[in-house]
N, C-alpha and C positions, 0 to 999 in steps of 0.2 A: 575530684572524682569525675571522670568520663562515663556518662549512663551507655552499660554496654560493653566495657572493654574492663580487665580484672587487674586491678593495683596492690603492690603489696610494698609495706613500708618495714624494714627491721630499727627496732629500738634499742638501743644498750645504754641499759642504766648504770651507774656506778656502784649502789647500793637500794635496797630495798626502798620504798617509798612511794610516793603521790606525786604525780610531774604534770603539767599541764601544758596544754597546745591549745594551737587556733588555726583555724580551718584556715587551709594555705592559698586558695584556689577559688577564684571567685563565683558561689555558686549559688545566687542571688539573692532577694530583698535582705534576709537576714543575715549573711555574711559575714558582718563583722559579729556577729552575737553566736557563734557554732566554736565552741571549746570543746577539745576534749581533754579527758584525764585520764592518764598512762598510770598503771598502777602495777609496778615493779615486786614480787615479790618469791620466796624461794620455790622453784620446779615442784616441788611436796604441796604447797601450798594451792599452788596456781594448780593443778591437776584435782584437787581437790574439788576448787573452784566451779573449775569446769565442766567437771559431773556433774557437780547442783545444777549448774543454767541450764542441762540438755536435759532438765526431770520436768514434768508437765509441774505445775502451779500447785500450791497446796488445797487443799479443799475445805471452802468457808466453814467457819464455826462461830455459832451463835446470832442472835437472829440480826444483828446489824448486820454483819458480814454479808450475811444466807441473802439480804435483802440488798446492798451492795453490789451483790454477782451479778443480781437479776436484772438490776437496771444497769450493769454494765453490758451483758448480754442484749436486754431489749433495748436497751436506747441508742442513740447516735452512737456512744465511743467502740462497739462491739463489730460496728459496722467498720471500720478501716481498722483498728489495734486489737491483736492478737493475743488472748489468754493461751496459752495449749492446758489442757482435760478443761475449759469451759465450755461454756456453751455457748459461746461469742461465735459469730461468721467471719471474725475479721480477716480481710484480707492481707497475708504478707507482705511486705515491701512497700504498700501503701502509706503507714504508720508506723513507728514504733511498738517493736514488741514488748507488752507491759507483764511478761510470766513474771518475771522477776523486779518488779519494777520499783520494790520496798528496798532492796539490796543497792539500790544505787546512791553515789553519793549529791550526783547532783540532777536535775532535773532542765527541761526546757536545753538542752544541747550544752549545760555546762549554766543557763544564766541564773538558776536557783537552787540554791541547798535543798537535798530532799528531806522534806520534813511537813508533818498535816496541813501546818498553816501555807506554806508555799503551793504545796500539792492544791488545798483546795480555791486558791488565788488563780493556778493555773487552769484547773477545769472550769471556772467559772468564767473569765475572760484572758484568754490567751493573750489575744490581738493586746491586750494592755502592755503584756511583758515584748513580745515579737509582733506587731505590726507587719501584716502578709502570712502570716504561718497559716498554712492550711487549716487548722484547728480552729472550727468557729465556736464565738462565743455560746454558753451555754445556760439556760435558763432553769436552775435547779433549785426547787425549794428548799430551804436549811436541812431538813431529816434526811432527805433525800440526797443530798451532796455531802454530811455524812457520813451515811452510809457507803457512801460511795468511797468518800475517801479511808472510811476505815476497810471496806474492801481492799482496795487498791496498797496499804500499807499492808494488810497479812502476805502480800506476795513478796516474800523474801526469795 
């Protein structure tokens, strides 16, 4: 990827399924650690799909969540990563957008299954899993990361 100029890649799968790539293009410290995963599946489906990711976020329930939002909105991560109907500032393009960020299958550009335990390994020290990744380590007492993480898993 050229910052600034618009790439487009066509994919033909043979049948439905899960395929996996790796960033082809050397785009620095973490390079060899950026997979992604092409997910094949019928026009019906995939347009489906597609409606859901363009819908703002669902709205937290119950008081982990309600308390998860808040400190994803006030704290550091609200500041670059993008909720849409939060109340986060984050900037686009700076961060991945986490609206839907329960729905994926993996995490950290392809290097962790997404699932609580992963999720919360990764907000707490990135640099552990990607060494250089923008995302700094993050100092979060147990209730509080949490919350966090059960926030972040209601974003299907």
């Amino acid at each position: 990827m050229i910052p600034g100029r618009e790439q487009s890649v066509q994919l033909m799968a043979p049948q439905p399924g899960v395929f996996r790539g790796r960033c082809a293009e050397f785009c620095g410290y973490q390079h060899a650690h950026m997979d992604i995963l092409a997910i094949a599946e019928p026009p019906e489906q995939f347009d489906r799909w597609r409606a859901a990711q363009a819908s703002a976020a669902p709205t937290p329930t119950g008081e982990l969540q309600l308390h998860g939002a808040q400190l994803f909105s006030q704290a550091v991560c609200g500041t670059c990563h993008v909720v849409r109907g939060s109340d986060a500032p984050g900037y686009s393009g700076t961060a991945p957008d986490l609206t839907h960020v329960a729905g994926r299958l993996t995490l950290a550009s392809g290097l962790l299954e997404n699932n609580a335990g992963n999720l919360a390994a990764w907000i707490s020290d990135p640099q552990h899993f990607k060494p250089g990744a923008k995302m700094t380590v993050n100092q979060l007492d147990p209730q509080d990361l949490q919350a966090l993480v059960a926030y972040l898993e209601s974003l299907q």
